[in-house]
C-alpha positions in Angstrom: 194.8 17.3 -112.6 194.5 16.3 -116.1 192.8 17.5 -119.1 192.1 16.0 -122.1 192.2 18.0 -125.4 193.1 17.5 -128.9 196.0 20.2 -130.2 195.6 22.4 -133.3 198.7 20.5 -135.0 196.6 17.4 -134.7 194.1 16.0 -137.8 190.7 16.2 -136.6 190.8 12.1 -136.6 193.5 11.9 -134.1 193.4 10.7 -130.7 193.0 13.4 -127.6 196.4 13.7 -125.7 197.1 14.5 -122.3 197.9 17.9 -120.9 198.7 18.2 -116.9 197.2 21.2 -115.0 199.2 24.5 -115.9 201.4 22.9 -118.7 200.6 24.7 -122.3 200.9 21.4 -124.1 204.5 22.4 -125.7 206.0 19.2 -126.8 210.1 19.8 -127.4 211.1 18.6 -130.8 211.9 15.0 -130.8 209.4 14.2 -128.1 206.5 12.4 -128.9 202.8 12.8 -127.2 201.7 10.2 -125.9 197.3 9.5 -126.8 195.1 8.8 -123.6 192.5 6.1 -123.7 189.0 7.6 -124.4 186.3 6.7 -122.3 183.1 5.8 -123.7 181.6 9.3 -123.5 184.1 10.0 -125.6 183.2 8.4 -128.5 183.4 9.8 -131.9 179.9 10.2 -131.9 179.7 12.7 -128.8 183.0 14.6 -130.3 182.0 17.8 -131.9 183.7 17.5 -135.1 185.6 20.5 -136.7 184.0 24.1 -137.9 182.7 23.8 -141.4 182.3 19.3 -141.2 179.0 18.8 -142.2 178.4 14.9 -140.3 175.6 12.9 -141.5 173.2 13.8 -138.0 173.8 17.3 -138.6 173.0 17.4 -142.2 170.0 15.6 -141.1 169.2 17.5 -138.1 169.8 21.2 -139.9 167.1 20.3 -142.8 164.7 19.2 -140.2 164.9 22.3 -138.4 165.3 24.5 -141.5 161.4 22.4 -142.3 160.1 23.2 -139.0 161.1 27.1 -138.9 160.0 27.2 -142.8 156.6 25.5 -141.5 156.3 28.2 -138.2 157.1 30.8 -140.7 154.4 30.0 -143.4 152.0 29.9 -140.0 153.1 32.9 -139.0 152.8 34.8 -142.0 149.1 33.5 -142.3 148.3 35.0 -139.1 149.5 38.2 -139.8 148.0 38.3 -143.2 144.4 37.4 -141.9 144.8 39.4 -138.4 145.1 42.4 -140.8 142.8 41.8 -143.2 144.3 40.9 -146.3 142.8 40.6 -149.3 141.6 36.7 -149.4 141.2 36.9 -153.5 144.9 37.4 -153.9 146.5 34.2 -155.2 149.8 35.0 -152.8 147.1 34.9 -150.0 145.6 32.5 -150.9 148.5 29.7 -151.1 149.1 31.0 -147.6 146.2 30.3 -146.5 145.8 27.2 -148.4 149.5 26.1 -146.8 148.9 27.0 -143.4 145.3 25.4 -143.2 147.6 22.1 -144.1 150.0 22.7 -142.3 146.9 23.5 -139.0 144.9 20.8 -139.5 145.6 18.7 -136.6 145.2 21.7 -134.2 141.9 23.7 -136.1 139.0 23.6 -133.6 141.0 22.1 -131.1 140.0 24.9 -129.1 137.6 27.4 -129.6 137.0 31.1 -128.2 134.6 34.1 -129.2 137.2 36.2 -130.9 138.4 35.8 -134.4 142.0 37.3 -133.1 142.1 34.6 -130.0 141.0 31.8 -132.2 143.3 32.7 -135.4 146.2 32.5 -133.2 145.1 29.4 -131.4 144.0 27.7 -134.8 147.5 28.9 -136.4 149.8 30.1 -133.7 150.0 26.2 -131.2 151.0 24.8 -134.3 153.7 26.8 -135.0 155.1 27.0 -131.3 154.7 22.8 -131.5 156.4 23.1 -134.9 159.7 24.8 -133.7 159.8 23.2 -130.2 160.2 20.0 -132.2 162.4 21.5 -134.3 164.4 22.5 -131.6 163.9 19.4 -130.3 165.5 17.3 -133.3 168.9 19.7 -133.2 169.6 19.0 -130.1 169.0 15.5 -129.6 172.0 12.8 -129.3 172.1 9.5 -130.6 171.2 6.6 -127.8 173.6 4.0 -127.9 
C-alpha cells in the first residue's frame, strides 16, 4: 500500500512524495525522492495549505462567518435585552433594537403566537439560527470546478 504525504523538510509548494506501507519516509543522504503524480482531487485547491496561510477563500470565508456570528449575536443580545425587560429609552437599547429589527425584517410576522416570549424569539431568534447555519454553510463550502 501506498500513501501519499508531503514531508516536513519539504516547502509547502512542493509535490507529495510516495511513502510505502510501514516505511518512515527516511531518505539516505544522496538519495533523491521521487514526486507522485497528483490526481485531480488533489489539486491545490483541495490541499489544506500550511497553519498560519491565510488563502484568498479562507480570508473570504472567515469574514463571512465572523458577519454572520456578529449578526446572530446582535439578535441574540436583543432577545435577551427585551425578554428581560430592558429599559427601551436607553440609547445602547435602543441601537439594539434598531439593529436587530434590520437585521429581522425578513422573518417579523412570519409567524405569529399569543406570547410575547414565543413570538420575540420567533421574530428574532429563526433569524439568527438562519444566520449562522449559513454562516456555517459558507466555511465549509468547496469550490466547484
Amino acid at each position: 500500500m501506498v500513501a501519499v504525504r508531503q514531508f516536513s523538510d519539504d516547502p509547502p509548494h512542493a509535490p507529495f512524495r510516495a511513502v510505502h506501507a510501514g516505511s518512515s519516509g527516511f531518505v539516505p543522504p544522496g538519495r533523491r525522492r521521487t514526486p507522485v503524480a497528483r490526481t485531480p482531487l488533489e489539486d491545490n485547491r483541495f490541499v489544506k495549505a500550511p497553519a498560519g496561510k491565510a488563502t484568498p477563500m479562507r480570508r473570504t470565508t472567515s469574514v463571512i462567518s465572523a458577519l454572520a456570528h456578529a449578526a446572530a449575536a446582535i439578535l441574540v443580545i436583543w432577545i435577551l435585552l427585551d425578554l428581560f425587560g430592558a429599559n427601551q429609552d436607553n440609547p445602547l437599547v435602543h441601537w439594539f433594537h434598531s439593529v436587530a429589527d434590520w437585521l429581522s425584517g425578513w422573518a417579523r410576522g412570519l409567524f405569529t403566537v399569543s406570547h410575547h416570549t414565543g413570538q420575540v424569539l420567533l421574530d428574532y431568534g429563526l433569524p439568527a439560527v438562519v444566520y449562522v447555519a449559513l454562516g456555517n454553510l459558507v466555511t465549509r463550502a468547496r469550490p466547484l470546478s
